[in-house]
N, C-alpha and C positions, 0 to 999 in steps of 0.2 A: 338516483340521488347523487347531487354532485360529489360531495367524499368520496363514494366508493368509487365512481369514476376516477377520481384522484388516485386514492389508491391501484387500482388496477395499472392505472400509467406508472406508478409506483413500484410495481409490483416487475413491472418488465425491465428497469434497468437494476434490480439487485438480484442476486445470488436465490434461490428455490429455499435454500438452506434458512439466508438471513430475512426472510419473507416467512413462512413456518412460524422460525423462532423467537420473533418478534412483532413483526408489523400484524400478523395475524393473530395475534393475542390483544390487538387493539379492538376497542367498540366505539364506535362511533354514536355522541351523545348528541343526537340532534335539537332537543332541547335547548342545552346551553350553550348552542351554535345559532352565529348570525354571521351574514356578511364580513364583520369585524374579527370573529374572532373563530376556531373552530377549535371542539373541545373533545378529547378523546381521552378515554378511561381505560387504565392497564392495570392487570392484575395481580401484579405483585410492586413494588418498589424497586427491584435490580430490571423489570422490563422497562418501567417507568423512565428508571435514568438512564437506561443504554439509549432507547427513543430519542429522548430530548438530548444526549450527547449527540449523535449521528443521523438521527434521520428530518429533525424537529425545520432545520433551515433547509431541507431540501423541499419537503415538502409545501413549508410554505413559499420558496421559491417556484414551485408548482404553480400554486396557485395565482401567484402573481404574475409568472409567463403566459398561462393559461388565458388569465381574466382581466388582466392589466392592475387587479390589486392586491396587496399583500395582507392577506388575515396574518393577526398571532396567532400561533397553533398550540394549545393548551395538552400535555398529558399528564392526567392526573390520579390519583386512584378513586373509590368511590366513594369512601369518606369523606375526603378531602372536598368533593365537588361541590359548585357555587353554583346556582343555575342565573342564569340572564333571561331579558326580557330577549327573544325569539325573530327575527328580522326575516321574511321569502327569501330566497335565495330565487334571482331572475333566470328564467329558463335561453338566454343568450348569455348566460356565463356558461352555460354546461356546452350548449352548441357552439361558444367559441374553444372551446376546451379539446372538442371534438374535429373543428376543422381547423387546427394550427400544425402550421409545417415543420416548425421550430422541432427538436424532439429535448427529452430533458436532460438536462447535465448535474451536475452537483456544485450547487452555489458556493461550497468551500473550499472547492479544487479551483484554486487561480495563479496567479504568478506572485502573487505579493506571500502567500501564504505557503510556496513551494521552496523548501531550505534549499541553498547552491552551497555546494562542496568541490572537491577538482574533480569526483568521480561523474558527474552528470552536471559541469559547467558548459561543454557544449551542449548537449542535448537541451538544456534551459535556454543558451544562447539563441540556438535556432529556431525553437519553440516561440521565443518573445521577436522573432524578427518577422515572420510571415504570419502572425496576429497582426504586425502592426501593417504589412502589406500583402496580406493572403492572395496570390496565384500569380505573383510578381516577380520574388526573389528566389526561391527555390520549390519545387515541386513535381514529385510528390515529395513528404521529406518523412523516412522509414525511420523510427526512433526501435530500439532492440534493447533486449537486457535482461536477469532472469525475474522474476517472478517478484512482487512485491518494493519496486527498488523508485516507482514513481513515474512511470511511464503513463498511464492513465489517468493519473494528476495532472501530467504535461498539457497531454491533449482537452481535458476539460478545462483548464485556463485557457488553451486556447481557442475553444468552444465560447465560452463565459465572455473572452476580452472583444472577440469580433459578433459576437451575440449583440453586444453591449452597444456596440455602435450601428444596430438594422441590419445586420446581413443574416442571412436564412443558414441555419446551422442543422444537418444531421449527423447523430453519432449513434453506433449503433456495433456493438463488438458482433466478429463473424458468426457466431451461433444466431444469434437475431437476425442476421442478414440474410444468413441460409434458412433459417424459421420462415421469414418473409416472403421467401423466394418461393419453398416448397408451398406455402399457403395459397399461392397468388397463383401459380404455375397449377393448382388442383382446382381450384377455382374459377379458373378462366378469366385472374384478373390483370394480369402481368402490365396493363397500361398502367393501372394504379401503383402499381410496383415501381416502373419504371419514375411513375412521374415524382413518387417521394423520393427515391434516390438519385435522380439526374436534375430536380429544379432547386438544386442549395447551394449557396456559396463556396458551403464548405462540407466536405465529409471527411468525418474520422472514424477511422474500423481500426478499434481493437483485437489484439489475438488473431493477427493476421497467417499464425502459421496452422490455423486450424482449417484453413482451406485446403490444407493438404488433402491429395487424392479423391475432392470431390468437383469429379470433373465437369459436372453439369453447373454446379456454383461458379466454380472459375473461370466457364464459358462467359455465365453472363459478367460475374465482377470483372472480366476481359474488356468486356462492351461497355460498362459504367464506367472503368477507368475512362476509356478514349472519348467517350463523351465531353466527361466533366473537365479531360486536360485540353482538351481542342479548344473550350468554352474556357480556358482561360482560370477553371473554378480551382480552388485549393484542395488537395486529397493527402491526409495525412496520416500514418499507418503505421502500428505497435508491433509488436513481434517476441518473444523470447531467443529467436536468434536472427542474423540476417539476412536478406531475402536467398543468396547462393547456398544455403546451408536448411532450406528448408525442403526436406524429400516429398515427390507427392508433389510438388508447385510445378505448372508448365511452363518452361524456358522462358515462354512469350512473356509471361506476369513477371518472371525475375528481373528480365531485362527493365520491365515498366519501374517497378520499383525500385529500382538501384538508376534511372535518368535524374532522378533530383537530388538531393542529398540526404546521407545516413548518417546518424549519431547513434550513438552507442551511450545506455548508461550501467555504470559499474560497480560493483561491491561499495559500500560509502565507509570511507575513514569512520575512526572512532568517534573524532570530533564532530561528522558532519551528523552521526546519528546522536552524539549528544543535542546537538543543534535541532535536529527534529525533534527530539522528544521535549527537550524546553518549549519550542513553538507549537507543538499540540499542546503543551499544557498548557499555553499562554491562551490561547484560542478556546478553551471549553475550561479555562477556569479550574483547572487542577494545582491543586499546591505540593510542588513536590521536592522538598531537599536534595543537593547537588549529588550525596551517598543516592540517595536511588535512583536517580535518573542516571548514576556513572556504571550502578548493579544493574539496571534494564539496560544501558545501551550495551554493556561487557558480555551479557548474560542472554540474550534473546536473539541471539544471530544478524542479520543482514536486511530482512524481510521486513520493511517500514512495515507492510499494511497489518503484517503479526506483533510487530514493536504500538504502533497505535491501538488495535484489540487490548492489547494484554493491559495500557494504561486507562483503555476506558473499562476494564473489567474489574482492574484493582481499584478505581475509584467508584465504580459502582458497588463493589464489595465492602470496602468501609465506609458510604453511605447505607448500607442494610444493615451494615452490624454498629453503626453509629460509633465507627472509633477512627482515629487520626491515625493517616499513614504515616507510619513509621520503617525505616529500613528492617527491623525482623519482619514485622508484618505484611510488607511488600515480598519479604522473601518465601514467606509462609503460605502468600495467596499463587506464587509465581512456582511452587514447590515442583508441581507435579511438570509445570509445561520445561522448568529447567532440565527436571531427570530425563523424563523423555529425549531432549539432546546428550546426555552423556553417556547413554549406551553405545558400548562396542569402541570406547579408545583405548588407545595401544600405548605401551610406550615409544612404539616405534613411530604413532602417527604424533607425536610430542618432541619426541628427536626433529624429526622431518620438519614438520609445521617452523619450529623454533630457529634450526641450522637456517631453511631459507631466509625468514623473515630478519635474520641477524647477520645473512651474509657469512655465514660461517659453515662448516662441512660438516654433517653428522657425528664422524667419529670423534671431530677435536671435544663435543661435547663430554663425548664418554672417555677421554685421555687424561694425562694426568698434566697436561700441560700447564702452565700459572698466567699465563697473559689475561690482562685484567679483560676482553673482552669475554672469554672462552670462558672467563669463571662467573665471570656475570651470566654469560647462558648456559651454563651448565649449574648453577644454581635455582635459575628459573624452569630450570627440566626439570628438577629434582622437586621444585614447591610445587609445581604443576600435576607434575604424576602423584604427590603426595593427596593432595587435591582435585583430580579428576577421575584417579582411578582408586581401586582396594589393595591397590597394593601393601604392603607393610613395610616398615622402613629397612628391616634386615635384606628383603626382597630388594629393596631400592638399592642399598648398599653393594649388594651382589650385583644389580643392572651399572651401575655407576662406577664399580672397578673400586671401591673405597673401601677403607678397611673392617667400619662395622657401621652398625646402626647410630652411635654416637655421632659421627661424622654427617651424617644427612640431617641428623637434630639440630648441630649447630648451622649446618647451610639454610635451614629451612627458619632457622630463629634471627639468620642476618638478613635474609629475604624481607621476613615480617618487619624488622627495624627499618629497612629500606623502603617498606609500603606505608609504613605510619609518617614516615619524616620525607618524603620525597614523592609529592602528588603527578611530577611528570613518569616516574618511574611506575609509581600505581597503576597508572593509566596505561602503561606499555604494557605488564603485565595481564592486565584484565584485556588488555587487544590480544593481546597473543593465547590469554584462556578461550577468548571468543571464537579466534579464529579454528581451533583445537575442536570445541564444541560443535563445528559447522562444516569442520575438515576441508575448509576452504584453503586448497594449498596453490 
């Protein structure tokens, strides 16, 4: 059936986890499926909308790579369903589905849709310059950075932009490459192997330091680089850190990938993750007031792909319970994943965090000095620890060298006067609670 073919191809570029939890809770309603439109039935309302949030344009961008035409992709529950009159589905749509070289990307990862901040305005730069001349300007080009920060958005815009204009695109992070390999190499098919990964314009392998110490993969991805760079093709490649810093890698491949150029993307300013979270909610149609988009970007650490979950979970969550997000409510759905970060800070990792971020030396914070910057940070330790940890204010009073618990009342009550009347000030504080939260120092 063609669906499930879809899905299976579906199935290989998402997480084991988010296939289970969702896509496999779909049924496929061949009935009210035709050519135009393809209709799938989920079984509760919070699967329905996470679906149609995340997976609804990939899939039908599926089928339109696949088959050259674009069905709307219906999920719905099974009340709700409408059945249509029923159209064959031609048996060279499934055999073109099956022999396309193209592999699939994600229709919503592009450049128009990826925010630029100063922490990853080169790595965007680079990204958009060997789209528009892949295997010309720079190559290979090693993009690094931790975990959730947009590195895999990069590359699938630039999968999507030269997709876009006929050139043959494979992307395929290194567990699928090594899946591929070990399959082919058991099998006795390794030409077939060789022929998807050596006849594309362009390759991009994610999680490129998961080659570490497998040394029969790295022989051949050894061979597949020199191929596709001798030909001239584009080879583009993700990382969590840079290729000199990945143990386990054979000199030979560190060298390959450090000949073309590396970008680095970094921790995103506050602004810049304010900036994302407005543009996903701009993009899937979320309405969310400036207070909670300022409490998720302050509150949820550094990690876009955990900051986008949490906003398509809060809106899926007040579509099931039918009520408008509001900043309690956002805080009350956010409750548990916020505590989870606030285990285990210190006062000392709040001294530290603060002293650097303000350019000032720990101890001045704890002194008795009056310099309006020192008392500005040492008012902000005091709201913070008041606020991040259990401490009690007599405790504070004793960490802060101040004479009792009144003292820390009133710091903590000019702090609040400063967050209510002064929105750049707000906002420096909720950076520096984040930064606390995430122990990013």
């Amino acid at each position: 059936m063609l669906a499930d073919t879809i899905i299976e191809l579906l199935k290989e570029e998402i997480s084991s986890q988010e296939y289970d939890r969702y896509i496999k809770q779909l049924k496929f309603h061949e009935k009210a499926s035709n050519s135009d439109q393809m209709v799938f039935l989920a079984p509760n309302i919070l699967i329905a909308n996470w679906v149609k949030t995340k997976y609804v344009d990939k899939i039908a961008h599926l089928f339109e790579l696949k088959t050259g035409k674009k069905p709307e992709v219906k999920i719905v529950l099974k009340e709700h369903l409408k059945t249509t009159k029923v159209k064959s589905t031609p048996v060279e749509m499934i055999d073109a589905i099956k022999n396309t070289k193209n592999t699939i990307l994600n229709p919503s990862y592009t450049f128009d849709s990826f925010v630029v901040g100063s922490s990853n305005q080169y790595a965007y730069t680079a990204a958009k310059s060997i789209a528009e001349k892949p295997g010309v300007m720079y190559n290979p080009v090693f993009i690094y950075g931790p975990t959730g920060l947009g590195k895999t958005h990069l590359i699938h815009a630039i999968g999507n932009y030269v997709q876009g204009r006929g050139k043959i695109v494979i992307y395929a992070t290194i567990e699928q490459f090594m899946n591929d390999f070990t399959y082919n190499l058991r099998n006795q098919s390794m030409d077939r192997f060789r022929e998807k990964y050596r006849s594309c314009d362009v390759l991009l392998i994610d999680d490129t330091q998961f080659l570490s110490n497998k040394i029969q993969t790295q022989e051949e991805f050894f061979h597949t680089f020199n191929e596709l760079h001798s030909a001239g093709k584009q080879i583009v490649l993700t990382s969590d850190k840079p290729p000199k810093m990945i143990n386990g890698l054979e000199d030979r491949l560190k060298s390959r990938f450090e000949w073309g150029l590396i970008a680095d993307i970094g921790l995103p300013e506050l602004e810049t993750k304010i900036a994302i979270i407005k543009k996903k909610c701009e993009l899937d149609g979320i309405n969310l007031n400036s207070d909670i988009v300022n409490y998720i970007a302050a509150n949820m650490g550094d990690n876009i792909r955990e900051i986008e979950s949490a906003i398509i979970n809060l809106n899926a969550y007040a579509s099931l319970m039918r009520q408008e997000i509001t900043l309690d409510f956002a805080k009350n759905v956010m409750r548990e994943q916020i505590k989870e970060r606030r285990e285990n800070i210190s006062l000392e990792d709040i001294i530290q965090i603060i002293a650097k971020d303000l350019n000032i030396k720990p101890s001045e914070i704890k002194s008795t000095k009056r310099s309006k910057n020192i008392v500005e940070a040492r008012r902000i330790g005091i709201y913070l620890a008041r606020t991040l940890t259990p401490n009690s204010m007599p405790s504070l009073a004793t960490y802060f060298g101040m004479k009792d618990h009144t003292a820390v009342s009133h710091n903590i009550k000019k702090i609040n006067e400063l967050i209510e009347t002064n929105e750049s000030f707000k906002l420096k504080v909720e950076d520096l609670k984040n930064k606390i939260l995430t122990k990013q120092m």
